[in-house]
ZATIVO-600893 format. One record per residue: residue in three letters; z, y, x of N, C-alpha, C in turn. Coordinates in steps of 0.1 Angstrom, whole numbers, plus 2048, in hexadecimal, padded with zeros to 3 digits. Layout:
+-----+-----+--------+-------+------+---------+--------+-----+--------+-------+
:  aa : nup : nnorth : neast : caup : canorth : caeast : cup : cnorth : ceast :
+-----+-----+--------+-------+------+---------+--------+-----+--------+-------+
: ala :   Z :      Y :     X :    Z :       Y :      X :   Z :      Y :     X :
...
+-----+-----+--------+-------+------+---------+--------+-----+--------+-------+
//
This chain:
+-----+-----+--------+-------+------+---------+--------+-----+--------+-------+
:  aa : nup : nnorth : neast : caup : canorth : caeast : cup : cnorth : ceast :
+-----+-----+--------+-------+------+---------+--------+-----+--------+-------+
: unk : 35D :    F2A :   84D :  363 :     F2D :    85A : 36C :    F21 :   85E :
: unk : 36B :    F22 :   86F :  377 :     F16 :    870 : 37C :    F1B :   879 :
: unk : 38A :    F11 :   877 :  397 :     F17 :    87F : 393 :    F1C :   88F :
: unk : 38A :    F12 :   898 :  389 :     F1E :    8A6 : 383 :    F20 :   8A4 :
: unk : 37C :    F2D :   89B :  375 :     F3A :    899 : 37C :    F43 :   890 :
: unk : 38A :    F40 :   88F :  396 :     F4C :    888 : 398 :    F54 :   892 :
: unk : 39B :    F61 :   891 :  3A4 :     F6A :    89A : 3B5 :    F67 :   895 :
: unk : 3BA :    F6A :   8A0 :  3C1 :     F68 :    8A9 : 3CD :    F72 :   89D :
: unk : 3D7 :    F6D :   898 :  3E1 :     F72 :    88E : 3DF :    F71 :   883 :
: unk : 3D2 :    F6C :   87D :  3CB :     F6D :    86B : 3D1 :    F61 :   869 :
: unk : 3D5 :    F61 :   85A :  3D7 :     F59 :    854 : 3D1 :    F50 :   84A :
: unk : 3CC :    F44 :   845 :  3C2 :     F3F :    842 : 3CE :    F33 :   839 :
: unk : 3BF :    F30 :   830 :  3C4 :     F23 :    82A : 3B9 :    F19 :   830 :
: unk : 3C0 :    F0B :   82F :  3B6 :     F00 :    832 : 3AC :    EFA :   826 :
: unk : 39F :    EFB :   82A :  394 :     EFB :    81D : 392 :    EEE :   820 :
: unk : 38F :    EE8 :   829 :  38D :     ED7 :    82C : 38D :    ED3 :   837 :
: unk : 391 :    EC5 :   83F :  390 :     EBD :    849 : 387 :    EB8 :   84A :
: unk : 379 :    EB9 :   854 :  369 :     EB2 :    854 : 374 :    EA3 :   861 :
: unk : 36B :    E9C :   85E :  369 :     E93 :    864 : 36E :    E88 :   865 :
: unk : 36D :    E7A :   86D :  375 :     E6D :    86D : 37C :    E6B :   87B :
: unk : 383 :    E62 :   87B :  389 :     E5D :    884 : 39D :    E63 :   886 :
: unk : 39D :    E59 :   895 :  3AA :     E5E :    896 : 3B0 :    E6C :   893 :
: unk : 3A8 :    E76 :   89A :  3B0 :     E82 :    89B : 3B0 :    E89 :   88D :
: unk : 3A8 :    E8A :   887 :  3A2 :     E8E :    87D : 3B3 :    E89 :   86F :
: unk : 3B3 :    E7C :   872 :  3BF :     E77 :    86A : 3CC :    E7A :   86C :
: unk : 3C8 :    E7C :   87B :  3D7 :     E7F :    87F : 3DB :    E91 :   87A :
: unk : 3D1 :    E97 :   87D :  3D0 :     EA4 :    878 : 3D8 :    EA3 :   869 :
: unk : 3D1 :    EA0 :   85D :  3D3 :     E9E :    856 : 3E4 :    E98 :   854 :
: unk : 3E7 :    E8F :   85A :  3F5 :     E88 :    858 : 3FF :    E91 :   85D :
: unk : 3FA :    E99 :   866 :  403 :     EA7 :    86C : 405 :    EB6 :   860 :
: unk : 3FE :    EAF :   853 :  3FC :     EBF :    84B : 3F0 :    EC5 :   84D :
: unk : 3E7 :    EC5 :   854 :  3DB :     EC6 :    852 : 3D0 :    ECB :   846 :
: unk : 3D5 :    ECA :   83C :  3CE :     EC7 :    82F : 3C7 :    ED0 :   827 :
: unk : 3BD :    ED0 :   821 :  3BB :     EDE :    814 : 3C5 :    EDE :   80E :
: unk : 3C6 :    EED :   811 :  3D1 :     EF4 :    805 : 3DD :    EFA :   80B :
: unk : 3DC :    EF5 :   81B :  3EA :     EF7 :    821 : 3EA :    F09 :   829 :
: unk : 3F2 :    F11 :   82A :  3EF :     F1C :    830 : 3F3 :    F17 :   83D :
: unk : 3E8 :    F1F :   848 :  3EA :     F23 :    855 : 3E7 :    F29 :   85F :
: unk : 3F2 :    F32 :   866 :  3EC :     F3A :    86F : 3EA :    F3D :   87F :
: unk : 3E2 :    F3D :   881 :  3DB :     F3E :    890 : 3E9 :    F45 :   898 :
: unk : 3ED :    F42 :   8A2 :  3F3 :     F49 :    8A7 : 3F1 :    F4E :   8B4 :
: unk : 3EB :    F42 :   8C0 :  3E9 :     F44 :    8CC : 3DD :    F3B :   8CD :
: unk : 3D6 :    F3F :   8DA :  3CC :     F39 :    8DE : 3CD :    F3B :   8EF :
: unk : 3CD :    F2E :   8F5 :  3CD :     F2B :    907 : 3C3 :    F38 :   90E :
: unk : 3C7 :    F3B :   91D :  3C1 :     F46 :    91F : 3AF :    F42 :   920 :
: unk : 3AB :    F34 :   91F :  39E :     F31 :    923 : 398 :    F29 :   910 :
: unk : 3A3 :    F2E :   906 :  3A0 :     F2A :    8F5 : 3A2 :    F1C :   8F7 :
: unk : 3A6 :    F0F :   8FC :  3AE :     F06 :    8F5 : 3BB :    F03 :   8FE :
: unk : 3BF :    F01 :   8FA :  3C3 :     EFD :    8E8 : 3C5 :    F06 :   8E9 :
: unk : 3CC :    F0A :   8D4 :  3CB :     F13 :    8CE : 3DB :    F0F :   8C4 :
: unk : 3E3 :    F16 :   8C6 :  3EE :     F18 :    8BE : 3F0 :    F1F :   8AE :
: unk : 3F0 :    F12 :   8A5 :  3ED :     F17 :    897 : 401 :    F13 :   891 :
: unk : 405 :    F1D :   887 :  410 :     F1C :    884 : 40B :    F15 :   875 :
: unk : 40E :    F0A :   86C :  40E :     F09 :    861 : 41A :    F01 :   85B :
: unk : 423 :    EFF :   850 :  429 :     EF7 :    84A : 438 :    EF9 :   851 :
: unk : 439 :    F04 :   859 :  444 :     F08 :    85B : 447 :    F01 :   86E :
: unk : 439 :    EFA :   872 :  43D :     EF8 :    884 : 42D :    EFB :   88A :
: unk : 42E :    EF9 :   896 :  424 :     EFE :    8A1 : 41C :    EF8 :   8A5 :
: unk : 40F :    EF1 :   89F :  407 :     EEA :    8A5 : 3FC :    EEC :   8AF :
: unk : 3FC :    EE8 :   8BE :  3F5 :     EED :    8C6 : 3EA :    EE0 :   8C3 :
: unk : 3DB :    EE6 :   8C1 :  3CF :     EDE :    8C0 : 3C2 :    EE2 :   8CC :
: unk : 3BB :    ED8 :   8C9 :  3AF :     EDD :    8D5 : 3A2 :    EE2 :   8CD :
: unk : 39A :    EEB :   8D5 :  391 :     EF3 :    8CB : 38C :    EE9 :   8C7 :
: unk : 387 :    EDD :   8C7 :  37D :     ED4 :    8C4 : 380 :    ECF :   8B8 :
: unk : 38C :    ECE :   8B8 :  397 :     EC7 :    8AC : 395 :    ED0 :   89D :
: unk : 394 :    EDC :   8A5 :  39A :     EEA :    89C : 38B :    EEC :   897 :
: unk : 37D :    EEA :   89D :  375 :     EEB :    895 : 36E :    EE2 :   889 :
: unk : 379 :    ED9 :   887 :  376 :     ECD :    874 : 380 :    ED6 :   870 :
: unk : 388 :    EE0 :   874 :  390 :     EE4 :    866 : 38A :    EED :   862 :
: unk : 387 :    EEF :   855 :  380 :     EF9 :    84E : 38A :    F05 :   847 :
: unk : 38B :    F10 :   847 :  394 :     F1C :    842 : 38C :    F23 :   83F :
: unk : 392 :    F28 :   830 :  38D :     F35 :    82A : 39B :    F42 :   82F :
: unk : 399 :    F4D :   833 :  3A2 :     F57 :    831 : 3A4 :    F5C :   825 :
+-----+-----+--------+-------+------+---------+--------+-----+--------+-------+
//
């Protein structure tokens, strides 16, 4: 499963980051990572962005972004 296909309050861990480039790294340099917990919190009224809480702050991402991160619940 990936992060924009979680509902909305579940909690998840990060299984892996697919892909290359800027965002993808940047993700990653923000905590990003396997192994990290995080949970969905909000989603825009038309689904992006998507407000995920992990590592203790609030990172708003765009669905596009949100589908290279991979989570298991």
């Amino acid at each position: 499963m990936n992060l924009s296909n979680m509902p909305v309050g579940v909690q998840a861990r990060v299984k892996a980051v697919r892909g290359e480039g800027f965002i993808t790294r940047r993700l990653m340099e923000m905590g990003v990572i396997p192994g990290v917990s995080l949970r969905l919190v909000k989603s825009a009224p038309f689904g992006d962005p998507i407000e995920v809480r992990l590592l203790g702050y609030s990172l708003a991402i765009r669905k596009k972004e949100a589908e290279a991160i991979e989570v298991e619940l």
